[in-house]
N, C-alpha and C positions, 0 to 999 in steps of 0.2 A: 877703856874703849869698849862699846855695845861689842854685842857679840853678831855676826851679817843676820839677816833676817833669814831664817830657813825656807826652803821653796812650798814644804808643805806646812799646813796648819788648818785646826777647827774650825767649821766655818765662818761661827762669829770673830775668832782672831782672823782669817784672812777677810773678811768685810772691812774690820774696824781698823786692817793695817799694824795689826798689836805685832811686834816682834817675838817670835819664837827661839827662845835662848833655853840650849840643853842643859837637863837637872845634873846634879851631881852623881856620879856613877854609881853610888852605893842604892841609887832609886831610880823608880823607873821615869826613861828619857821620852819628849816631847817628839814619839815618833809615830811611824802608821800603825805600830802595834800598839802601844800603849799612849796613846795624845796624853801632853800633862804641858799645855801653854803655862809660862811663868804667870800672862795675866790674869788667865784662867783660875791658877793656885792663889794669885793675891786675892783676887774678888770671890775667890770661891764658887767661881761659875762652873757649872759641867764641860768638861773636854772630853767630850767620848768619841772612841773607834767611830762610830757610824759618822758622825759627822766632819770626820777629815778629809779635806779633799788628796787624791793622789791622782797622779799622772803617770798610768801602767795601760795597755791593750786593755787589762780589765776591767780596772776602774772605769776607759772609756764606753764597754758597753755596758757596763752595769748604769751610768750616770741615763746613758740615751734610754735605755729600756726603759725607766725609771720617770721620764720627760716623757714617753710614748706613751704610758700606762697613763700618767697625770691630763694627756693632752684628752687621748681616748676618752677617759672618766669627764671630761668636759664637753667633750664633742660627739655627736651623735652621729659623723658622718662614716660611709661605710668606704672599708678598705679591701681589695679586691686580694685575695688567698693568690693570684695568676701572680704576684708580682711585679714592680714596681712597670709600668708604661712607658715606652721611647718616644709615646709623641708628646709633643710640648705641650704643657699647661698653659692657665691662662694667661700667664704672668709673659712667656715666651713669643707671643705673636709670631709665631712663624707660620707660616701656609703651606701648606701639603699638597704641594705641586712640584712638578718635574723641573728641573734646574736648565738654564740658558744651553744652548748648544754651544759647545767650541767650535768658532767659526773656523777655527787650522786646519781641522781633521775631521773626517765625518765617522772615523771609527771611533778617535777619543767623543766624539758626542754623543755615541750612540752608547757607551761605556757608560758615559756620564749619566745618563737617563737610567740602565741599565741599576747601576750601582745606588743610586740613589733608590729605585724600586725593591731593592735587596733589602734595604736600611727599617723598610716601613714595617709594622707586624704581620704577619702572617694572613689573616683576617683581612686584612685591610689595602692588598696589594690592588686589588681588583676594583674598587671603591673607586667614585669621583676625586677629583684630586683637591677638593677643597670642601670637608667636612663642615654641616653645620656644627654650631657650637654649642647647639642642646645634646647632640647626638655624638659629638665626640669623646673620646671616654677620657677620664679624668685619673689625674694621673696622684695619685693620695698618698703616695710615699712622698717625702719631704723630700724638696731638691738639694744634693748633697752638700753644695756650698752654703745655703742657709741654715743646715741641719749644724755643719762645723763653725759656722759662727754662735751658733745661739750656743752650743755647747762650749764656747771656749770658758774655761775657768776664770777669776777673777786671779785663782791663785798662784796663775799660770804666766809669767810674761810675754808676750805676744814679739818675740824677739826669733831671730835665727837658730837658737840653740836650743836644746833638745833639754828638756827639762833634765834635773838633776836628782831627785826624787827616785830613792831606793831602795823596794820592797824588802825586809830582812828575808833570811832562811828558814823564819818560821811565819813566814805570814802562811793564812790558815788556804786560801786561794794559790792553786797549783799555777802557776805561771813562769811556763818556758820562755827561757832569753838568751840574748848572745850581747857580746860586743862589736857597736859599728865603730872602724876607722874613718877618717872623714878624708873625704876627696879632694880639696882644693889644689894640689899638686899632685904627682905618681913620685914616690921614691921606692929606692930597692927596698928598704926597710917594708913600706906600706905593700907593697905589691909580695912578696914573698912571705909576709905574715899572716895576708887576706885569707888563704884558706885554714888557718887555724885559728882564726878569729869569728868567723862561721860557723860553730860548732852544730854538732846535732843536740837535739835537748834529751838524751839519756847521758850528755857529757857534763861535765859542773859549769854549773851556768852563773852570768855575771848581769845586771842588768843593762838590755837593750837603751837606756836612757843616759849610760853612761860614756858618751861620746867623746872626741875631739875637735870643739869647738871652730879650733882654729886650721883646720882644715878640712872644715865642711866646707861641699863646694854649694854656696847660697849665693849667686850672683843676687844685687839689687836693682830693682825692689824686685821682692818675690812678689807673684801672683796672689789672686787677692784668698785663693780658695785654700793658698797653702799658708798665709797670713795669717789667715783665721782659726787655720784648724790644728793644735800641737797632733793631733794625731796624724795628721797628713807630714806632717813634718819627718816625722816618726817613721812613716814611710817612705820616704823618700830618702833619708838618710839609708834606711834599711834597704831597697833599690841600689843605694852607689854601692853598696856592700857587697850584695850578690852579684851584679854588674864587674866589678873589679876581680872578686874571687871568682868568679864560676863562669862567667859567659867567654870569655877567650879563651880557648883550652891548648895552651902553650904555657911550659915551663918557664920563671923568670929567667932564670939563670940562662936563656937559650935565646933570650930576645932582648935582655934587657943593656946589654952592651952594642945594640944597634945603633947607631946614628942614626938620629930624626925619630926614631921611633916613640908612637904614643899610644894608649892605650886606644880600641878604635872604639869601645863602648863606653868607657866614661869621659870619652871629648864630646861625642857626637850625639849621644843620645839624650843626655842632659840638655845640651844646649838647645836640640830639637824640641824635647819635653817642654821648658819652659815660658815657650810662644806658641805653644799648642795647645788647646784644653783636653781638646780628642787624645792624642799620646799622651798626655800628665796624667787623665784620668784612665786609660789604658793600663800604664804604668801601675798606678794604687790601685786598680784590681789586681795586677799581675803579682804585685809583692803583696799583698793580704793573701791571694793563693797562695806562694812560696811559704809566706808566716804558718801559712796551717800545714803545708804536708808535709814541712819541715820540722814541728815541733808535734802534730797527730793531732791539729786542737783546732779541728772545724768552726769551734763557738766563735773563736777571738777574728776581730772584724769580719764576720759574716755578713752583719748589716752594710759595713763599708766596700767589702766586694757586689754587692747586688747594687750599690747608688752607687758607684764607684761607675763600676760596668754599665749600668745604663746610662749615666752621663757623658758616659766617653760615646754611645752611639748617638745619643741626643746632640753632640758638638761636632761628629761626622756627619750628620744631616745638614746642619746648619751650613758648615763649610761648603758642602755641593749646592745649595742655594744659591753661593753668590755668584755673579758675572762672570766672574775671572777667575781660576785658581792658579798660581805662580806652582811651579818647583817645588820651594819654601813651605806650600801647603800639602803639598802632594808627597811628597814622602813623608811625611811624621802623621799620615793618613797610611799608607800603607804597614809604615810599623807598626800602629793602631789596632790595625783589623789583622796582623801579625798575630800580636801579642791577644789577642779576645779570641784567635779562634781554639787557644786550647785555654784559654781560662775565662773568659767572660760568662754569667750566667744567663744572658739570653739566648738564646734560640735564633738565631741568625746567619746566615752563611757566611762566615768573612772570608775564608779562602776563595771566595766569587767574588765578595769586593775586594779582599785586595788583589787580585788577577785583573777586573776591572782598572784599578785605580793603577796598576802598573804599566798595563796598556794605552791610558793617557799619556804618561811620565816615557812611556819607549813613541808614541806617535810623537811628542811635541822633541824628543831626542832627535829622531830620525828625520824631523824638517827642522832640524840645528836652530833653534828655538830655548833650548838648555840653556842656561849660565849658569847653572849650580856648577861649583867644583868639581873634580872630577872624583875625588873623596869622597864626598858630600854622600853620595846614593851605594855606596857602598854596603854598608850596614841595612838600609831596610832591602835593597833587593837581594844579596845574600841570604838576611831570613826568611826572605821571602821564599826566594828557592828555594832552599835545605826544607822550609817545611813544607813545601808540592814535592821533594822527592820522599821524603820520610814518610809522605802519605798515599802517594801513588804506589810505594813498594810495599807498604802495610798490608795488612790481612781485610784493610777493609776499606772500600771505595770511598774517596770525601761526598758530602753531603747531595753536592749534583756534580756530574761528570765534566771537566773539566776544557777535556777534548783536544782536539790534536789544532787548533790554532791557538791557544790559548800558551803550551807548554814548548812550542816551536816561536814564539815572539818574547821568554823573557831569556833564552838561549845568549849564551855568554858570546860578545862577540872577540875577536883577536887583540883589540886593544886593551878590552879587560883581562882577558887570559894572561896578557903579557905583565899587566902592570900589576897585579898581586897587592892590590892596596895601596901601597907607598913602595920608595923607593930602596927603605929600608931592606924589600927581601925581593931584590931584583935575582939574586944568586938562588933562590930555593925552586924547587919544581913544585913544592907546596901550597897552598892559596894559606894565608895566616890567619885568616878566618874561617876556611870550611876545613882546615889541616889536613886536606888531603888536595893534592893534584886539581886546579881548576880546569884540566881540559878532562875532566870526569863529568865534570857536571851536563854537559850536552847529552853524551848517551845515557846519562841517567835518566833525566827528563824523558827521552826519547821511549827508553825501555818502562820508565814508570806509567806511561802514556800507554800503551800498550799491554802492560798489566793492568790499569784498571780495565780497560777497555774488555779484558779475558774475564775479568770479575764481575762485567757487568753484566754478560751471557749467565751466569748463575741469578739472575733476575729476570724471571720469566715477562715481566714488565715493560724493557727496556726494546726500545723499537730503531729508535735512530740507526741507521747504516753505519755511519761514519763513527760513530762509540761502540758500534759492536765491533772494528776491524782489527779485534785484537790477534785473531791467527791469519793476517795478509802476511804471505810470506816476503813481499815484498821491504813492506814498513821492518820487520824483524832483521834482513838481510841489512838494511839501510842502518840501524841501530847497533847493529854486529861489527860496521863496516868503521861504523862511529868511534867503539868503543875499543876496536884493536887498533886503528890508527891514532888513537890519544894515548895508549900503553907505549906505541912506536916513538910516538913525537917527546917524551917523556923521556923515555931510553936513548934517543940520539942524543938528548940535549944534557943528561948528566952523562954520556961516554965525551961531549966537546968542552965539556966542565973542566974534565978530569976527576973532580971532586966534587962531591954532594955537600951541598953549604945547609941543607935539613937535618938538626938534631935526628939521632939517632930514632928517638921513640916516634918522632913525625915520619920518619920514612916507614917505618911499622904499623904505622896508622894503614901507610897511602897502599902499601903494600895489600893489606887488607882489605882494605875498598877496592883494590882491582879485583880480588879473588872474589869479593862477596859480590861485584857488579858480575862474573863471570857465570855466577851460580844463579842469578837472574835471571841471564839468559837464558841460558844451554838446559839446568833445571827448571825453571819457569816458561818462558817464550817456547824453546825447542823443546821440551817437555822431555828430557831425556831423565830416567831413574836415578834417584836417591841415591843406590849400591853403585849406578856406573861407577869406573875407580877415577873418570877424571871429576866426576864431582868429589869425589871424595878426597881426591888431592886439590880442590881448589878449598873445600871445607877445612882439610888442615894447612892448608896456608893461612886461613883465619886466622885458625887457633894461633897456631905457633908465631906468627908476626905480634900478636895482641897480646901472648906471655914475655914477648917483649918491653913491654909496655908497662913501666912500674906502677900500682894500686893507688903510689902517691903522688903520681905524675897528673898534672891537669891533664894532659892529652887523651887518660882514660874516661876522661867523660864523655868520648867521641864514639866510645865501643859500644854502646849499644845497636846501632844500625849494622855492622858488619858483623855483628854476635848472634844475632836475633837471625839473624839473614841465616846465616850458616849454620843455628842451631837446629833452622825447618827444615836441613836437608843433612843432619848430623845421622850417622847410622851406627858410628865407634860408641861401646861407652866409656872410653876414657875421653873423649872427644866431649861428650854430652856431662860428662862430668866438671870438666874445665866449664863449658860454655855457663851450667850450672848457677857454678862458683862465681862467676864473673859478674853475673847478671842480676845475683840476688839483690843487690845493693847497689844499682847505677849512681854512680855522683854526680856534682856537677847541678845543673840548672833540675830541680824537682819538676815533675810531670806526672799529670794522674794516668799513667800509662796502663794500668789496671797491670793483672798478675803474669810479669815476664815468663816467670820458673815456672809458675802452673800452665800460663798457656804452652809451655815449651812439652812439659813433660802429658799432655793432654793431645798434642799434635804428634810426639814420638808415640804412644799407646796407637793412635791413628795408625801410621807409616808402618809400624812394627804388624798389624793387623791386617794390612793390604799393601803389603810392598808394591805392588804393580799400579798404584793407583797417583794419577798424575794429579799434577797441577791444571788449571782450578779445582778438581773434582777432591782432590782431598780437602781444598778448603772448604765446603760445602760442607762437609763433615765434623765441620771444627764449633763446638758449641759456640753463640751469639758472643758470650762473654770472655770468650779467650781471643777473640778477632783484636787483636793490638791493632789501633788504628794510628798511632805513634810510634816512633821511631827516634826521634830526638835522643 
């Protein structure tokens, strides 16, 4: 009996179909390091290294670069250094004009219009709304769906499964990998081995090609751009991977004997992903970032995150085109401009469209218009939220000010508070997705609102009344008023428990988010000293709740925000030493959050220099490049 055909082979054996059957071990085998095709050896044709094809990140940019230099050498057309264009080609027929008004609402219309003017280049906002077509710029990066079709291999089967092809240990090209699990079900086994299956790449690595077929979650048909492309494939398994291990940050062991309980990121985001182009191609920028700051290797799909990225804007444009946008469209549009505003490589505001686009999805709510499930919108306005707090509390304002109707309309209401996702954690005071207390989230908003608002008087620029009223003492009393009555409702409700049904580390979490919300205020808003000792007793409440918090516990991926928070008003150095330690190596979802421990110990130098010196005016002090504008 033949021996199977192998995945890889020289290129004339994989033309001609020639089976690749291994030499005997005592010579060298028919592989990427050493090609030696059987038919090769009979007819004595050349099987060399250069011409085998492989199926690695590398191999994929080595082939394109390679097609790009050949195309170049043929074509004389010129390609623009600014990077790849969100407006459509010629091929695209779309028109560059403002989208129907929703007749429901005249705020969602006015959003509508609004968002869609976000979308368009920078240059070009101001322009007539329908460009001639000499004058329109052209867009000479290859559209990323036809760029992965022309590239797919011959040698590649065009199937669900993730090729099999496995660089040895000494192939001469450094390439960091991990092992992906596949998704099709959640078992304990899969869910509890997820983060050790994630490895970083200083750990021994196994190839990322080497999957389990039969629990990849590939509903049929796939789409046609993931059909095409084994690399897209590739990612997208690599997405269920970090999805599963890193984006819930709760322990199995603490969730996984819940009845009904299901993972809330690998049911929901998939399914959204793959009736969306906008979110799927979101996504494949999102996880070619993670590939790189996860392994240090900027190179490997570089090209795939810049087409990636501007496809996913090119199909959010399209979508505000049409007459009518459902529910169904509208959130996996807002996870969309989520997901691109810390990884996308254009220049775009997403945290304005997605504030936009959430504000259609709460007007058509609030004239009961919704039939999405009540599940359904969980996940993108969640991230929605967490990342307008994580960035209003930062050191540095988002791109345009957000303002005080924008952060009081996507404000949790009592049904959500109550219902904590599913039914499964009706007993926790916790949200199972933000791990901390969801009656937090309002005065967060509120005081984050407010902090930019203080940051933006350090902009000699900024005129508006209503964004400068960061020291009304009104609005701060209002926030204070917020944030001590969610600490109260919190505390009546586990003394009528009896019993706190939140693992221990989750209550350490939540514990910490009140103290770090507390340092917000009283040190920030009320601008009280550093040395006062009740900051300095809310500062070791930080600490000491978050040394509760095992290194190996998912729930430490949630410390950065209350770490960060408390390290700007740490004055102990054993205090600054912990925060330090903690910080050097955030786990969990990668982010180019630039340097935690340097901007920490560069705002202590500060503090320690001018003790008396408040909030904003020590931030103004704070070099451009320690301003952490993230917090995730």
């Amino acid at each position: 009996m033949h021996e199977p055909r192998r995945r890889g082979a020289c290129g004339q054996c994989s033309r001609k179909k020639r089976k690749v059957t291994p030499a005997p071990k005592n010579i060298d085998q028919c592989d990427h390091k050493q090609p030696r095709c059987s038919q090769c050896v009979k007819h004595g044709d050349a099987c060399e290294a250069r011409t085998f094809k492989l199926s690695t990140p590398a191999a994929f940019e080595e082939r394109r670069a390679n097609k790009a230099k050949a195309r170049s050498s043929r074509s004389p057309r010129f390609v623009d250094d600014a990077g790849p264009s969100i407006e459509p080609d010629g091929n695209d027929n779309i028109p560059i004009a403002s989208p129907p008004c929703v007749q429901s609402s005249g705020l969602a219309s006015g959003t509508q219009n609004g968002t869609f003017d976000l979308l368009r280049p920078p240059d070009q906002r101001l322009l007539p709304s329908i460009l001639p077509a000499e004058t329109s710029p052209r867009n000479d990066i290859r559209d990323p769906t036809t760029s992965d079709q022309t590239q797919a291999d011959e040698t590649v089967s065009l199937t669900p499964v993730v090729p099999d092809v496995l660089p040895s240990s000494d192939y001469n090209e450094p390439f960091p990998s991990v092992f992906f699990p596949g998704h099709g079900s959640l078992s304990l086994d899969a869910f509890s081995s997820a983060n050790h299956l994630l490895t970083s790449s200083t750990t021994t690595t196994i190839s990322p090609f080497l999957a389990a077929p039969e629990r990849l979650y590939c509903p049929m048909p796939w789409p046609d751009d993931m059909l095409a492309s084994p690399e897209r494939r590739f990612l997208w398994q690599y997405f269920l991977s970090v999805a599963e291990a890193d984006f819930l940050c709760l322990d199995w062991e603490d969730v996984g004997h819940l009845y009904g309980f299901q993972h809330p990121y690998t049911t929901t985001l998939p399914q959204m992903a793959l009736s969306s182009k906008a979110l799927r191609s979101a996504i494949f920028c999102f996880t070619a970032g993670q590939y790189q700051l996860r392994h240090n290797s900027r190179e490997h799909f570089a090209l795939t995150k810049t087409a990636t990225s501007a496809e996913a804007v090119r199909a959010m444009r399209t979508q505000l085109l049409q007459t009518a946008t459902s529910d169904d469209d509208l959130l996996p549009l807002i996870c969309a401009a989520t997901l691109l505003h810390y990884f996308a490589t254009e220049r775009h505001d997403y945290l304005r469209i997605a504030s936009n686009l959430v504000s259609r999805f709460m007007a058509r709510k609030a004239l009961q218009q919704s039939q999405t499930p009540l599940s359904l919108p969980e996940i993108p306005l969640t991230e929605f939220r967490w990342t307008v707090i994580s960035t209003l509390c930062s050191l540095r304002p988002p791109q345009s000010p957000l303002g005080e109707e924008a952060c009081r309309m996507i404000e949790m209401d009592d049904d959500e508070i109550s219902r904590k996702y599913s039914d499964a954690f009706s007993g926790w005071i916790s949200h199972p997705i933000y791990t901390f207390s969801p009656r937090l989230v309002n005065p967060l908003l509120r005081i984050g609102r407010l902090l930019e608002a203080q940051l933006l008087q350090l902009d000699t620029t900024a005129t508006d009344p209503d964004l400068l009223a960061g020291h009304d003492e009104d609005r701060i009393a209002e926030a204070e008023e917020m944030l001590l009555h969610a600490r109260e409702r919190d505390v009546d409700t586990s003394i009528a428990r009896m019993q706190i049904s939140d693992p221990a580390a989750v209550v350490a979490l939540n514990e910490s988010m009140y103290a770090a919300s507390a340092i917000l205020l009283y040190a920030r808003l009320h601008q009280t000293p550093f040395t006062a000792p009740f900051i300095r007793k809310q500062v070791h409440v930080v600490t000491q709740e978050i040394a509760k918090i095992s290194v190996d516990s998912r729930v430490s991926f949630s410390v950065v925000f209350p770490l960060f928070i408390a390290g700007c008003d740490a004055a102990d150095l054993s205090v600054r030493d912990m925060v330090r330690e903690r910080l050097r190596e955030p786990k969990g979802i990668s982010y180019d959050r630039g340097d935690l421990v340097g901007a920490l110990e560069h705002i202590w130098d500060i503090r320690d220099a001018e003790p008396g010196l408040l909030w904003p005016d020590w931030v103004a002090k704070v070099d451009p490049k320690y301003r952490i504008s993230c917090l995730m």
